[in-house]
C-alpha positions as CSV (number, residue, x, y, z in Angstrom):
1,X,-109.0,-4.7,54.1
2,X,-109.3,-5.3,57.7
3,X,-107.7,-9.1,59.0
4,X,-110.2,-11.1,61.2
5,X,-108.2,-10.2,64.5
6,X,-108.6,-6.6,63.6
7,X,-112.2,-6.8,62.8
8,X,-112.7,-8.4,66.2
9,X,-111.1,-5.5,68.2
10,X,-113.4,-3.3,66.9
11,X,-116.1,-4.9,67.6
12,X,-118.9,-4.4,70.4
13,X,-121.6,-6.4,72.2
14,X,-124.8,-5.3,70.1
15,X,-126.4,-5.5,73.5
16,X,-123.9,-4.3,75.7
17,X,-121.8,-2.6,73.9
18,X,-119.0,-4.1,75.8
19,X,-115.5,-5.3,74.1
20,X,-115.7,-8.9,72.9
21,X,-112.7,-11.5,73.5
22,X,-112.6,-14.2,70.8
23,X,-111.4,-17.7,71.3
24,X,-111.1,-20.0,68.4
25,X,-112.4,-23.5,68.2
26,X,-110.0,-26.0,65.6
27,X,-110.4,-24.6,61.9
28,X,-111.7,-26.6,59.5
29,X,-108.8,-27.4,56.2
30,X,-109.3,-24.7,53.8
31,X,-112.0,-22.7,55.6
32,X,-112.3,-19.6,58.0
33,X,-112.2,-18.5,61.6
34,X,-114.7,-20.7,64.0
35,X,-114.8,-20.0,67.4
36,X,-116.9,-18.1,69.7
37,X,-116.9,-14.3,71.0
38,X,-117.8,-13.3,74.3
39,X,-118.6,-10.2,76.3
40,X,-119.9,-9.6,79.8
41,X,-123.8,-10.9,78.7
42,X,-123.6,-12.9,76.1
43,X,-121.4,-15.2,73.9
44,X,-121.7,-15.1,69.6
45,X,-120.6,-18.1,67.2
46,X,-117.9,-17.1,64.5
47,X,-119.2,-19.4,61.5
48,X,-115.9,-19.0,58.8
49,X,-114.8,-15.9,59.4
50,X,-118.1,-14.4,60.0
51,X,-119.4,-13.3,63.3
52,X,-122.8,-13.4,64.3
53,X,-123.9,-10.9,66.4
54,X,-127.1,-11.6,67.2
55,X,-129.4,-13.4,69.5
56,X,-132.4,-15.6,69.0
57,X,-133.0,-17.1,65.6
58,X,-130.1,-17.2,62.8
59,X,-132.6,-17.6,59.9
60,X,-133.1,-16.8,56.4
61,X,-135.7,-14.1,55.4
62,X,-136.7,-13.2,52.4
63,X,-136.5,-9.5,51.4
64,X,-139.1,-9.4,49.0
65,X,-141.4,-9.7,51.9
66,X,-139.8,-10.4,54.8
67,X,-140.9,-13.4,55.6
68,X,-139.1,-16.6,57.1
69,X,-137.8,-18.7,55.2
70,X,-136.3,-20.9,57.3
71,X,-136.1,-20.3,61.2
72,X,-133.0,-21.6,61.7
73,X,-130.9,-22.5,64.5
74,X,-130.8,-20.2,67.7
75,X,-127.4,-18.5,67.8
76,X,-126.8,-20.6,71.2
77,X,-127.5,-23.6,69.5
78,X,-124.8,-22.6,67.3
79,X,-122.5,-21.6,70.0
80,X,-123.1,-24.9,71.5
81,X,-122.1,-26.6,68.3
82,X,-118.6,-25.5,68.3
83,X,-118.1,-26.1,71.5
84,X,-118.5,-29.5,71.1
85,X,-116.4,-29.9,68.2
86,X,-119.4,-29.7,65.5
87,X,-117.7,-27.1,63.1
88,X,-119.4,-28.0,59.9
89,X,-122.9,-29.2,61.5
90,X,-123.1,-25.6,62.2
91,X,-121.7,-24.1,58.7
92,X,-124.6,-26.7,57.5
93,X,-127.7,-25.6,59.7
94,X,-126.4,-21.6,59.0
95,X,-126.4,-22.7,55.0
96,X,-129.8,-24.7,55.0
C-alpha cells in the first residue's frame, strides 16, 4: 500500500498534467492528511488523506441516475477553508 507522500508524487494536474507540490495545513487529532496541492494552474484540497482532483462542484450524485444530490461546495471553496484554518467545516460540507 502506497503512504500519502508517495501517492502524492505520482500524482498529476488532471488539467495540466503537471507535478503537484503538497503543503499540509495542521492535522486534525486522530484524522488524515489536510492540506492543499498545487500545480502550475490550479490548486486541490486534501480532505483526510484524500485528494480531490477536481474543479467546480464537489458534490454527491447519485448513480442510480446520476442526478445531484447535493451540489456541494466548489473545490475552491474548499481550498479556501483550509487555508483559513477550517479543517473540519470542510470534512463537514464534503460529508453533507
Amino acid at each position: 500500500m502506497l503512504s500519502f507522500e508517495q501517492l502524492v508524487e505520482i500524482l498529476q494536474c488532471p488539467h495540466c498534467s503537471g507535478p503537484l507540490s503538497y503543503a499540509p495545513v495542521a492535522k486534525l487529532a486522530g484524522h488524515g492528511e489536510y492540506g492543499i496541492l498545487t500545480c502550475r494552474c490550479r490548486r486541490y484540497p486534501v480532505i483526510d488523506g484524500i485528494p480531490i482532483l477536481m474543479s467546480g462542484r464537489v458534490g454527491i450524485i447519485s448513480h442510480w441516475n446520476d442526478y445531484a444530490v447535493h451540489l456541494g461546495p466548489t473545490a475552491e471553496e474548499l481550498v479556501e477553508a483550509l487555508e483559513r484554518g477550517g479543517q473540519v467545516d470542510a470534512l463537514i460540507d464534503c460529508l453533507s
